[in-house]
GUGUZA-605680 format. One line per 2 residues: number of its first residue (from 1); for each residue x, y, z of C-alpha. Coordinates in Angstrom, 2 decimals, padded with zeros to 5 digits. Layout:
BEGIN
NUM> X/Y/Z ~ ...
REM end
This chain:
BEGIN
1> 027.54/-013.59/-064.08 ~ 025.73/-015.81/-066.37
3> 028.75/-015.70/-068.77 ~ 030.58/-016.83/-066.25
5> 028.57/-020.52/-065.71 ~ 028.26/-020.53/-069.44
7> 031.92/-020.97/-069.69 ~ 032.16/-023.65/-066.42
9> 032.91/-026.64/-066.76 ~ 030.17/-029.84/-065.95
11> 031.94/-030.53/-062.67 ~ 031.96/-027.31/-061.73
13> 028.40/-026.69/-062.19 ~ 027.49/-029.86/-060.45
15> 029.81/-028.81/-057.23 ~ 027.76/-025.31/-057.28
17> 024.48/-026.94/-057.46 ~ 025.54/-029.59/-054.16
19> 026.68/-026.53/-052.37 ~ 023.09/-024.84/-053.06
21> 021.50/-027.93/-052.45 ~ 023.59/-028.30/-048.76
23> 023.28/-024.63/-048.32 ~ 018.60/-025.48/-048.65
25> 018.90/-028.40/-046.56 ~ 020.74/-026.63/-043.77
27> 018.51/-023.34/-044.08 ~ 015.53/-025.55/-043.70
29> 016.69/-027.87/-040.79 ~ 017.57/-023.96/-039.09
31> 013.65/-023.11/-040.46 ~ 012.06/-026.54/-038.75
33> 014.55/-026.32/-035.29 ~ 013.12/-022.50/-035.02
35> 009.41/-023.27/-035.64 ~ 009.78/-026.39/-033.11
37> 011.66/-023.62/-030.37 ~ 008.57/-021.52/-031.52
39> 006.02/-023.77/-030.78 ~ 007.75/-024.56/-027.05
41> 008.10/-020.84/-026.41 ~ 004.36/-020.28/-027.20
43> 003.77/-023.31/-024.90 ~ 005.46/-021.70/-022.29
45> 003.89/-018.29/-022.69 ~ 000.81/-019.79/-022.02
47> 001.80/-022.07/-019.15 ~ 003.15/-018.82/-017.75
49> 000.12/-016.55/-018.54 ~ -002.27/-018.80/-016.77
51> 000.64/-019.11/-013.72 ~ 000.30/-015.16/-013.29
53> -003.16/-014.96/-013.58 ~ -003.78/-017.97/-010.64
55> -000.73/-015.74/-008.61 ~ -003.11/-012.38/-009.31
57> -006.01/-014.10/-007.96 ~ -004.31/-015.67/-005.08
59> -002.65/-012.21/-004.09 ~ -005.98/-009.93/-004.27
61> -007.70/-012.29/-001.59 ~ -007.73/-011.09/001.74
63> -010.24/-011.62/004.50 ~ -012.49/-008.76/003.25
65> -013.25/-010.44/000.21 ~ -012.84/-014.07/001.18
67> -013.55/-016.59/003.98 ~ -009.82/-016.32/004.97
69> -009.55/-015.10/008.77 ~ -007.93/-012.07/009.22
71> -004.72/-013.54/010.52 ~ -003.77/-015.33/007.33
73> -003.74/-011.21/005.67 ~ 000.04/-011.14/005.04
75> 000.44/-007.74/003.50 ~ -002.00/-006.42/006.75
77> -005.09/-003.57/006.24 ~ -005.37/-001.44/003.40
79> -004.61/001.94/004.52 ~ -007.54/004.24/005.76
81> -007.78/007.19/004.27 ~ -007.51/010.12/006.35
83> -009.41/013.54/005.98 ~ -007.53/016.57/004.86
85> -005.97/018.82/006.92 ~ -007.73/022.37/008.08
87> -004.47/024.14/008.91 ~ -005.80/024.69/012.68
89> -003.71/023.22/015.91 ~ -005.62/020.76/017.98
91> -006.72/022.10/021.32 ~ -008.86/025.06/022.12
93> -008.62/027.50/019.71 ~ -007.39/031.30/020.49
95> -010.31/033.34/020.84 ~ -012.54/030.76/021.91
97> -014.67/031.39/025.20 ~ -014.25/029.60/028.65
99> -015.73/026.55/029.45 ~ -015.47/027.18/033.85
101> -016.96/029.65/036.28 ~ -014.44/031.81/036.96
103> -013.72/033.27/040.74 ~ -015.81/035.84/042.19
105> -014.28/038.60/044.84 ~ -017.93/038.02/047.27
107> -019.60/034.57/046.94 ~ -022.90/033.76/047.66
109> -022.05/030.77/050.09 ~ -018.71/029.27/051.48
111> -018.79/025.44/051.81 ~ -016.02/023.85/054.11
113> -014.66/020.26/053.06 ~ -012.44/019.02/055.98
115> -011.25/015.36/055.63 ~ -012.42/012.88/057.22
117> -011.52/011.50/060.60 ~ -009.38/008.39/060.07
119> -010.31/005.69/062.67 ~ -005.94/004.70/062.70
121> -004.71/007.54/064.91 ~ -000.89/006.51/066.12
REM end
């Protein structure tokens, strides 16, 4: 290839070297616009970091761990945790004894309740 601008002619050589030196100047206006879109980007990242963070903060209080009442908690109670199952229905359990007296075939002593007497007889 070096033959080859060996054998060119002045003009020649001197429209190749303004084409390189066009081809630099362009390269390096795309180098400076891309650090300067760099440098806004970077700005932006940290505008937007320190947005999130201030949204993070603002989202964990509630009015357990702030002076906020409870009626400004928009996303309501954290969910109680409940105990683990023991596989048994509710209610008395088979098996288990009675709680009642049961009925005998000769009590001891026979009470009467009767009503009482209203005083509006029609």
């Amino acid at each position: 290839m070096s033959s080859a601008f060996e054998s060119a002619s002045r003009e020649d050589l001197l429209a190749v070297i303004g084409l390189l030196q066009r081809q630099v100047e362009a390269a390096e206006a795309r180098a400076e616009a891309a650090e300067a879109q760099a440098g806004e980007l970077a700005a932006a990242n940290e505008r937007l970091t320190v947005r999130v963070v201030e949204l993070e903060r603002r989202l964990g209080r509630n009015s357990s761990n702030s002076s906020m009442p409870p009626s400004t908690d928009i996303f309501g109670r954290p969910e109680k945790k409940t105990a683990p199952k023991s596989g048994r229905k509710r209610g008395r359990q088979p098996g288990a004894g009675g709680s009642g007296l049961s009925m005998v075939a000769d009590p001891d002593a026979v009470e009467e309740h009767l009503p009482m007497v209203s005083l509006l007889v029609v």
